[in-house]
N, C-alpha and C positions, 0 to 999 in steps of 0.2 A: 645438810643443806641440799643437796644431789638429789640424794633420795626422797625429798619430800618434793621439789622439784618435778622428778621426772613418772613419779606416780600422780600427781597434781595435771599432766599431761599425757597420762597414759603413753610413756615414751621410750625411747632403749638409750642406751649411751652409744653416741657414735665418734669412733675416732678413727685417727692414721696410722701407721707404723712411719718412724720418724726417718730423717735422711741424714741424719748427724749422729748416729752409734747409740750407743746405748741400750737400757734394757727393755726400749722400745723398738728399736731398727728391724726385728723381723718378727713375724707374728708370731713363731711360738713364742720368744721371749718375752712378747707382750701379749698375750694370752696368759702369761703366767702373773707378769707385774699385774693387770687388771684381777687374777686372783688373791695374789697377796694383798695386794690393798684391798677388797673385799666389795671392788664393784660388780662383781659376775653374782655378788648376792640381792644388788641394789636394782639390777634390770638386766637384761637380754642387751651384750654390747656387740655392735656393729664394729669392723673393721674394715674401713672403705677401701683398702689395698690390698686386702687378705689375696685378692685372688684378680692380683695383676692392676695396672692404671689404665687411662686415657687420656689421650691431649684435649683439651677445650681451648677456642679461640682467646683473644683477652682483645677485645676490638678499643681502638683507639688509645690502646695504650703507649707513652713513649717508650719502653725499655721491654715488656715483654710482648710477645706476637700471638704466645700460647703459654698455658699452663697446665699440668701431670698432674692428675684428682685421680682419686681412688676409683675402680673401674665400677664397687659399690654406687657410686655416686648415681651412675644410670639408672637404680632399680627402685631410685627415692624421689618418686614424681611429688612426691606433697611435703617435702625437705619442708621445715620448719624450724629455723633455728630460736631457741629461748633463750640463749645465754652461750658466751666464749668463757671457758673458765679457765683457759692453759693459752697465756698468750702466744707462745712459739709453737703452738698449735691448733691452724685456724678451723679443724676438722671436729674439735673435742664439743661437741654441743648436744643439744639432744633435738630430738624430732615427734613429731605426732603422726601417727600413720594414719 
């Protein structure tokens, strides 16, 4: 389904490196889970944290002020999301450049 998806959009797979452990929590490990599972075969994957975060406001929000996005996030002026397919991860979508 991913795959036909994000060629149907000419798109890369973009994610985070997660904040709760596992074989996500730091890019090489998840550099490696995205090859075991065999998405580095499916498209070019983005890791919006690979290389440090940024604060973004959260205006009007009651509980948070700011929010920490992948420092990625800056360099994707035409973000497009198609689809959340990992709910405990809101970054896992694809994009059209």
């Amino acid at each position: 389904m991913i795959k036909d998806l994000v060629a149907e959009v000419n798109g890369v797979i973009v994610e985070c490196n997660t904040a709760y452990g596992g074989s996500r929590a730091s890019t090489a490990a998840h550099r490696q889970t995205i090859k075991d599972h065999g998405f580095d075969q499916i498209a070019e994957v983005d890791i919006m944290d690979e290389h440090g975060s940024m604060e973004i406001p959260v205006p009007h929000a009651e509980y948070l002020k700011s929010d920490l996005v992948g420092a990625g996030r800056d360099l994707l002026p035409t973000l497009k999301k198609v689809g959340l397919l990992r709910a405990q991860d809101s970054c896992w979508s694809q994009y059209q450049r």
